[in-house]
Steps between C-alpha positions, in 0.01 A plus 500: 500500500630844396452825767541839423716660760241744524257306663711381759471632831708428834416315820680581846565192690692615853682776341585363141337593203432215226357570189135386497251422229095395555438200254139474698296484163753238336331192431857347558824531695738469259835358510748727375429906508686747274533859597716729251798269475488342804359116561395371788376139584281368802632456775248423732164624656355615855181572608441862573364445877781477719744632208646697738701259714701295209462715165729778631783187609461323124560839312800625704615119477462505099649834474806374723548217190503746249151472371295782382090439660155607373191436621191453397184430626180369419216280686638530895853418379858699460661344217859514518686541175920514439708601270843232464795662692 
């Protein structure tokens, strides 16, 4: 799925800011997302109750590798997207 950087918007998770898009009228998550030249690939998902205690942990944990996350969400659910280091 391609994005237009434009439509992205950011999320604050404890202090970081990762860029954010809502897929909530998608009929489908998709696997791969394309934004401008960058690619990013699932990674995993979370529900959004509760976010709060791991989701700020997993993005300063994938940043620490080297990855580059997005997020997206759609139905209840933070879909967490990376770019290869």
């Amino acid at each position: 799925m391609e994005l237009d950087p434009k439509d992205l918007g950011t999320l604050e998770l404890d202090g970081q800011w990762v860029p954010y898009i809502d897929l909530y009228d998608e009929k489908f998550i998709p696997t791969r997302i394309s934004v401008g030249k960058d690619e990013y690939a699932f990674n995993s998902s979370q529900i959004i109750f509760g976010h709060g205690a791991t989701l700020p942990g997993k993005i300063r944990e994938l940043r620490a590798s080297g990855k580059k996350p997005i997020i997206a969400e759609r139905a209840k659910r933070y879909y967490i997207f990376v770019s290869p280091p």
